[in-house]
C-alpha positions as CSV (number, residue, x, y, z in Angstrom):
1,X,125.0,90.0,93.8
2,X,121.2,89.6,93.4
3,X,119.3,88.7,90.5
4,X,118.2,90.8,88.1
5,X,115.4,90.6,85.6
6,X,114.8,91.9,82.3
7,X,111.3,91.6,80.1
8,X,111.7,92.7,76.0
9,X,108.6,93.4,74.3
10,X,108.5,93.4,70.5
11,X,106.0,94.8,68.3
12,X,104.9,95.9,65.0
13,X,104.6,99.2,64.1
14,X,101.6,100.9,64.9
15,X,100.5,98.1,67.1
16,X,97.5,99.1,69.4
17,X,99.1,96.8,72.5
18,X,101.9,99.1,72.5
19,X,100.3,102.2,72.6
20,X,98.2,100.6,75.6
21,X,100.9,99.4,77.6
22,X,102.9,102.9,76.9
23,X,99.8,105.0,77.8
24,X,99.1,102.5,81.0
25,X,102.9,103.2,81.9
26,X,102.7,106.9,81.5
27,X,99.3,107.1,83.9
28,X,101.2,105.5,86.7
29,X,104.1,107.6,86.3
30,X,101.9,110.5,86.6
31,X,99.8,109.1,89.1
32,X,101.3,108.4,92.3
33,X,98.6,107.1,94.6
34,X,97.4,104.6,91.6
35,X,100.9,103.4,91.1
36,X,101.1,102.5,94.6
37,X,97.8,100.8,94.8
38,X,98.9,98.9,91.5
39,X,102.0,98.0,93.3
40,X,100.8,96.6,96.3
């Protein structure tokens, strides 16, 4: 069985880092060819 990683994030409410990361995670789910290059 291989290993297998985990990363929890907490943060207040309303916090602008969140709403970054979230909106950066939502881009390269919409956005193939960026997630790819992001990737590699």
């Amino acid at each position: 069985m291989g290993l297998s990683l985990r990363h929890i994030h907490c943060y207040e409410k309303n916090e602008k880092e969140f709403f970054q990361l979230v909106g950066f995670r939502d881009y390269l789910n919409e956005h193939a060819e960026a997630a790819k290059q992001y990737e590699d």
